[in-house]
C-alpha positions in Angstrom: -13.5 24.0 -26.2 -9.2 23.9 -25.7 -7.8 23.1 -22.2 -4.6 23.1 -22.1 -2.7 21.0 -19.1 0.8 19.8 -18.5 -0.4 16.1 -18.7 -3.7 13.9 -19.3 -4.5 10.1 -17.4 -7.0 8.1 -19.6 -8.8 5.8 -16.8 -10.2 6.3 -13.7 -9.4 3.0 -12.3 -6.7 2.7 -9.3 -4.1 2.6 -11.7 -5.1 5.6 -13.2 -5.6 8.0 -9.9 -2.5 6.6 -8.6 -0.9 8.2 -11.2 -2.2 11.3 -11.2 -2.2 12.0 -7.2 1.9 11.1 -8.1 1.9 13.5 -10.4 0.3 16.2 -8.8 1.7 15.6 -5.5 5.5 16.1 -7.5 4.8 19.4 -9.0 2.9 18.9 -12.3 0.4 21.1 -12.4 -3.5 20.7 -12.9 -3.1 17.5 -15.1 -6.5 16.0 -16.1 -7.9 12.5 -15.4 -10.6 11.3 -18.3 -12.8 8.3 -16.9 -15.1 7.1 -19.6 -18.2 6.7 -16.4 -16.9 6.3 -12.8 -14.3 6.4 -10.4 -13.4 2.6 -10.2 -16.0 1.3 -12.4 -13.5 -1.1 -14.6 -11.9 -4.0 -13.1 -11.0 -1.9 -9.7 -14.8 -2.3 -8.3 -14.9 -5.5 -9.1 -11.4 -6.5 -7.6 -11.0 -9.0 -4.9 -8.7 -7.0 -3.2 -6.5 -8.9 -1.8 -2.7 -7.8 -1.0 0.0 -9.9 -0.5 3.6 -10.7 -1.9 3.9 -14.2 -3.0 5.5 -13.7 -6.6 8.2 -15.5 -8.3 9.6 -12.6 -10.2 11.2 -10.0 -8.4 10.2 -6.9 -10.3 6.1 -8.0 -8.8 7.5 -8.6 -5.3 9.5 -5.6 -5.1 6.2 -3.6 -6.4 4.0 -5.6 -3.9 5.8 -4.7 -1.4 6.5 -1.0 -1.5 2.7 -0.8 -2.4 2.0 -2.4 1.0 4.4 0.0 2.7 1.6 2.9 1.5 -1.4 0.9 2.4 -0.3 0.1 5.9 0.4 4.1 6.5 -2.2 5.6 3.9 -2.9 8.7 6.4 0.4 10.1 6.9 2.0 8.7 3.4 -1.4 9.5 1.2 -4.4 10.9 3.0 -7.7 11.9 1.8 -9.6 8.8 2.6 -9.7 5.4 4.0 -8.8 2.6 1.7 -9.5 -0.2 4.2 -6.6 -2.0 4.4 -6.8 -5.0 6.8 -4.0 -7.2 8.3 -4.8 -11.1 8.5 -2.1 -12.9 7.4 -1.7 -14.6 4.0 -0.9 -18.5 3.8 1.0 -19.5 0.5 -0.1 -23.3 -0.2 2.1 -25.6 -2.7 2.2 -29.1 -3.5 4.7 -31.4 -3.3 6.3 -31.0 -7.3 6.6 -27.2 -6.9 8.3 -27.4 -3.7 11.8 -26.5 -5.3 10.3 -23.1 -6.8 8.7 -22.5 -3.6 11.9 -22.3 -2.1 13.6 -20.6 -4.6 10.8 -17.5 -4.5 10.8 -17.6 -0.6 13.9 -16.5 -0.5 14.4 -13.9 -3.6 11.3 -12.3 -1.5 13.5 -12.4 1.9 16.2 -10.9 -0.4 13.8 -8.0 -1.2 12.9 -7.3 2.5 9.6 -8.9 2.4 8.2 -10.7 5.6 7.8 -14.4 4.4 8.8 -17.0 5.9 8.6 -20.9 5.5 6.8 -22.6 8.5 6.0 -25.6 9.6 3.1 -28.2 9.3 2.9 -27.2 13.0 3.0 -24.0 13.0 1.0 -23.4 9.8 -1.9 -25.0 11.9 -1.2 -22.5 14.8 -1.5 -19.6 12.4 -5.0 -21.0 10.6 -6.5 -24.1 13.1 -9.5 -24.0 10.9 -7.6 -24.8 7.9 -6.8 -28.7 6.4 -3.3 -29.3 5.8 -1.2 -32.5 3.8 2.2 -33.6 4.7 3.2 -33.7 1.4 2.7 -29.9 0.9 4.5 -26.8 1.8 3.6 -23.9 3.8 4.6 -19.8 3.6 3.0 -17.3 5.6 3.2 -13.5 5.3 2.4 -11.7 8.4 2.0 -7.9 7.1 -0.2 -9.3 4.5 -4.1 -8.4 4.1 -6.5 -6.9 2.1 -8.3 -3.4 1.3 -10.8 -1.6 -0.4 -10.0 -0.7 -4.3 -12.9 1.6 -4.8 -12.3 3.4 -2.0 -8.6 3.6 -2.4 -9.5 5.1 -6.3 -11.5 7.5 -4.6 -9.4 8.5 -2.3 -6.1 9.2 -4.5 -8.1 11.1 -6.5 -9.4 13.2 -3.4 -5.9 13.9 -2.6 -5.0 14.7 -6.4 -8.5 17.3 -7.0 -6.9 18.6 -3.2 -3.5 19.7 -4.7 -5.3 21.1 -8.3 -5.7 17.9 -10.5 -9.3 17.7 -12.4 -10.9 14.7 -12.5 -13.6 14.6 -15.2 -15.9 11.8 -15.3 -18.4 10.5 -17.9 -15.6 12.0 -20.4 -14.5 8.7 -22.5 -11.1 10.0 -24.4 -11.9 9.0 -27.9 -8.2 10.2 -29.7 -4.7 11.3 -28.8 -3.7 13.3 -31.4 0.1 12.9 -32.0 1.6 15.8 -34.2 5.3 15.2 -35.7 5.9 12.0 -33.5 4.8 13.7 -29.8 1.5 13.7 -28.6 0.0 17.1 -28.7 -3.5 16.9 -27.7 -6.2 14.1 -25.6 -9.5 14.5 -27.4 -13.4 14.0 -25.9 -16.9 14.1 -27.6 -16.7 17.7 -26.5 -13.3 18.5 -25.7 -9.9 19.0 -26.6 -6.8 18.9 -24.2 -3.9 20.3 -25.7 -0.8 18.7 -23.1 2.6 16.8 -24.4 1.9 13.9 -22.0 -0.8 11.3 -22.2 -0.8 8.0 -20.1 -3.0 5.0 -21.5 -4.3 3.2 -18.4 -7.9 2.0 -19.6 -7.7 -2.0 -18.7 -9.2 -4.0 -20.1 -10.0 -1.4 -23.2 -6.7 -0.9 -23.6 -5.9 -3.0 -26.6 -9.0 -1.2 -28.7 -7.8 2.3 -27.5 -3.5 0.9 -28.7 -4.8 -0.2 -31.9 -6.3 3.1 -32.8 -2.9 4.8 -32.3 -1.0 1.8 -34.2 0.2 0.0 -31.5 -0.8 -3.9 -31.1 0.0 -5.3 -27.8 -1.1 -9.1 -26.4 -3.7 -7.3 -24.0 -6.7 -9.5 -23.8 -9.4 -8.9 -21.4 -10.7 -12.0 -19.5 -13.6 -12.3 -16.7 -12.8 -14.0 -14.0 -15.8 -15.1 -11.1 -15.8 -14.4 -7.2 -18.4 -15.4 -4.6 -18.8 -14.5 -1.3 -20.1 -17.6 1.7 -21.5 -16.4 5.2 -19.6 -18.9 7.1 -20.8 -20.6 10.2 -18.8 -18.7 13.0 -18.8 -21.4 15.6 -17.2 -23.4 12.6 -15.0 -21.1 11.6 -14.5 -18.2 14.0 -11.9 -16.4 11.9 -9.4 -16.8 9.3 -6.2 -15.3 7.1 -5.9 -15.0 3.4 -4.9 -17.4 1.1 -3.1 -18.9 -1.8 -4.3 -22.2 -2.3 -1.8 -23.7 -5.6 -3.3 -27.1 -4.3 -6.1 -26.5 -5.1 -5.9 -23.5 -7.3 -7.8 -21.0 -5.3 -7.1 -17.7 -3.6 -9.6 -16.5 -0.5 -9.8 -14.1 2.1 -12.3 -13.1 4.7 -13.9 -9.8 4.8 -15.7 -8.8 7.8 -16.7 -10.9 10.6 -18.1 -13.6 9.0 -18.1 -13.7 5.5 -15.0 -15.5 3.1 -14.6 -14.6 -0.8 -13.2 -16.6 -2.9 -12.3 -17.4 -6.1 -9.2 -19.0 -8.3 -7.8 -18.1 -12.0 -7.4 -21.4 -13.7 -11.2 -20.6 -15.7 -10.8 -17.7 -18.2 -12.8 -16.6 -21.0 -12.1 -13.6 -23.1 -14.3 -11.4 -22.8 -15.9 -7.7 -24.2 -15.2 -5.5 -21.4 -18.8 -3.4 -23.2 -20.8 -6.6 -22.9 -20.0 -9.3 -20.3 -21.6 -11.4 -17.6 -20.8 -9.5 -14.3 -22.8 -12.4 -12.7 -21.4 -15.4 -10.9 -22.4 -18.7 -12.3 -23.7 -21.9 -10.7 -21.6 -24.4 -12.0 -18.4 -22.2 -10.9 -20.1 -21.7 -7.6 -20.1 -25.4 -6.8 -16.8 -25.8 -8.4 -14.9 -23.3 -6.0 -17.1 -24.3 -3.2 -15.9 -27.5 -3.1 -12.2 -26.7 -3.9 -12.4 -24.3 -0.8 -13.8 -27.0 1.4 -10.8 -29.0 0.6 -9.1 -26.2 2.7 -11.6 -24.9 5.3 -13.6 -28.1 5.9 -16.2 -25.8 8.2 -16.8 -24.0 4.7 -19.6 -26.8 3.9 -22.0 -25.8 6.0 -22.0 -21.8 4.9 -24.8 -20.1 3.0 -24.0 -18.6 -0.6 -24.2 -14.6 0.2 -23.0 -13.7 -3.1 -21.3 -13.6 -6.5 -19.8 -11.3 -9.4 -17.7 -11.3 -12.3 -14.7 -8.6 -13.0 -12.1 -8.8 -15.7 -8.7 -9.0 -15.8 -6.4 -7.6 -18.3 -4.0 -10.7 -18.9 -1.0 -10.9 -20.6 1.0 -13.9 -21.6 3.9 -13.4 -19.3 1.2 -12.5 -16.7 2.9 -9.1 -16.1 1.6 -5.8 -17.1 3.2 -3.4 -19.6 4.5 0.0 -18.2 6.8 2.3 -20.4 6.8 4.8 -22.4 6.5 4.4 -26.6 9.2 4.4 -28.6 8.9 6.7 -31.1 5.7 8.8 -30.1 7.2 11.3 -27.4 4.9 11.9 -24.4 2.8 8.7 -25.0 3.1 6.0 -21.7 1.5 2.7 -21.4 0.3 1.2 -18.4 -2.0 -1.6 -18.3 -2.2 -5.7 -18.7 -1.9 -6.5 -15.0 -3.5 -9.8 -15.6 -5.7 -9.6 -12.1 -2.5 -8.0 -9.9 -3.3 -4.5 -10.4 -4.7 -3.3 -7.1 -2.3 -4.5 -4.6 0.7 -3.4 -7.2 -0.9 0.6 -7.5 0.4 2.5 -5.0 4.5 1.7 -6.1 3.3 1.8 -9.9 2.0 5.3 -9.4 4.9 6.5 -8.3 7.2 4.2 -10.8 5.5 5.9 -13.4 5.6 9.7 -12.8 9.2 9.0 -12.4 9.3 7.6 -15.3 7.3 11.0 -17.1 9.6 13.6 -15.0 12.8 11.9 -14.6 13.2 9.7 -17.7 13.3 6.3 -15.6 11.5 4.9 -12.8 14.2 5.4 -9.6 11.6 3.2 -7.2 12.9 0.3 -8.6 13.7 -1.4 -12.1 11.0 -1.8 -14.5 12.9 -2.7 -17.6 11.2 -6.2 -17.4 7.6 -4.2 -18.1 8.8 -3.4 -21.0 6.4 -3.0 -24.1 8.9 -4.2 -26.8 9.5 -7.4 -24.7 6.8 -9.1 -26.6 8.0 -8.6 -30.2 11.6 -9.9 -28.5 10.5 -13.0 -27.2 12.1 -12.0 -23.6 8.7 -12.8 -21.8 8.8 -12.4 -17.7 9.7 -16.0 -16.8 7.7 -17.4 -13.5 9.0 -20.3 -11.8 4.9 -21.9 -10.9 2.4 -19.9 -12.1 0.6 -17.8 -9.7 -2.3 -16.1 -11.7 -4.9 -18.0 -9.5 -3.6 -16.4 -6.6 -5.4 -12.9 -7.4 
């Protein structure tokens, strides 16, 4: 069977339903989201969720921060759902030898319009009392900052898009894009064909099996990354913000009244996105256990509620490829967010279907995303590296 639509989304992760409720919601009409199972069932259900701003390249802060501007108003910017969003606080942690950089990000972010601010020994232990703190280290904390739900935001873009005529089809793993005198011309299925001129590539970590079918090699590499959950000991530790923890290279948050996740980025393993471990494992749960208790001393006494593994799709710039591709008119890339993706989808789904209707993405500059950046050597230069700050 032929469909024929104005433009086809491969992947049914956050990424991918941002795009399409963009789409849809700016006049393109009935285009067609392919998820190879279900709504979020990539690396956006298994992602920590956290949103905050901390980066040290603008083009990520600038993202970051229009994202937030849709999460904090989701009803009357968005609609069709809850996504959960939840304002704690975030606390940026750095040692003493990446104090300079600190600085330096603090105030490109300022610059942008984000609320971060340095603070005080002092007044870092009036924001977090339960938290340990060093003289020798230095302290941000973002006010606006939280966390929110990435299944439920996929679910509920994608409400919004099927509301205003999008088609979400799931179970439906695009196996081809057929490209017919250098545009693409059709998304193919098992069972069905989708004539359209526009496809955009947003299958995570899959992405660089699904590139390499069409010619295109990219430096995607998928890699699993562990998480746990403690039920902390509320009398210990009543309550407490998010974190970024570069002393100790670990990122946490708390979700709901008395649980904390955590987890860090520093352990990586490459990974088959069809067959991996989606369990935590013991020797990481002692390890990040007893990093966090370096922080939140109360931690110690909490009870192990539980554990996963997700993947990330990393790049080695640690920034995600979005353009389109030279040469194959129609065909966009956007994937390789190396564990940032959810708090970065909101301003990406709109940065892209202004890229696909209007040539270039007016939201903000993405030139740095660049697929060719790679083959140039011109690599997204970070000033500390954040990628265990999820």
């Amino acid at each position: 069977m032929t469909v024929t639509t104005e433009a086809v989304i491969i992947g049914g992760g956050v990424m991918g339903t941002s795009i399409l409720y963009n789409l849809v919601s700016r006049g393109v009409k009935s285009p067609i989201l392919l998820e190879r199972d279900t709504l979020g069932s990539g690396s956006t259900g298994r992602s920590s969720g956290a949103i905050r701003m901390h980066y040290s390249t603008e083009v990520n802060a600038r993202l970051a921060w229009e994202s937030l501007k849709i999460f904090r108003d989701w009803d009357s910017m968005v609609g069709g759902g809850q996504v959960g969003f939840v304002k704690t606080g975030y606390m940026v942690f750095v040692p003493d030898d990446a104090k300079d950089a600190f600085r330096q990000n603090i105030e490109m972010q300022q610059k942008v319009g984000i609320a971060t601010e340095i603070v005080s020994m002092q007044e870092a232990r009036e924001l977090a009392p339960a938290f340990r703190l060093d003289e020798s280290e230095a302290f941000a904390w973002e006010s606006e900052s939280g966390h929110g739900d990435p299944s439920a935001t996929a679910l509920a873009y994608s409400t919004r898009a099927r509301e205003s005529g999008a088609r979400v089809i799931l179970e439906s793993p695009a196996t081809r894009v057929e490209i017919t005198a250098g545009r693409v011309s059709a998304v193919e299925t098992a069972n069905e064909r989708y004539e359209t001129s526009t496809a955009v590539i947003a299958t995570g970590p899959w992405s660089s099996r699904f590139l390499t079918h069409l010619g295109i090699k990219l430096p995607l590499k998928p890699t699993r990354h562990e998480v746990i959950l403690l039920r902390r000991t509320t009398d210990a530790i009543p309550n407490h913000p998010g974190g970024g923890d570069m002393s100790n290279l670990i990122y946490f948050r708390p979700e709901g009244p008395d649980l904390t996740l955590v987890g860090n980025g520093n352990r990586e393993e490459e990974a088959n996105p069809d067959a991996y471990n989606p369990r935590a494992t013991m020797d990481f749960v002692q390890d990040i256990w007893g990093r966090l208790a370096k922080r939140l001393p109360g931690i110690e006494d909490a009870e192990l509620f539980t554990g996963y593994a997700g993947l990330y799709t990393t790049t080695p710039d640690l920034h995600q490829v979005v353009d389109k591709v030279d040469g194959i008119e129609g065909l966009y890339i956007c994937t390789g967010f190396s564990g940032h993706g959810f708090k970065l989808a909101p301003a990406i789904g709109v940065a892209v279907s202004e890229l696909i209707l209007e040539g270039d993405a007016k939201l903000l500059d993405i030139s740095s995303l660049r697929m060719s950046r790679f083959a140039e050597g011109d690599l997204n230069s970070t000033r500390y590296s954040f990628k265990v700050i999820a």
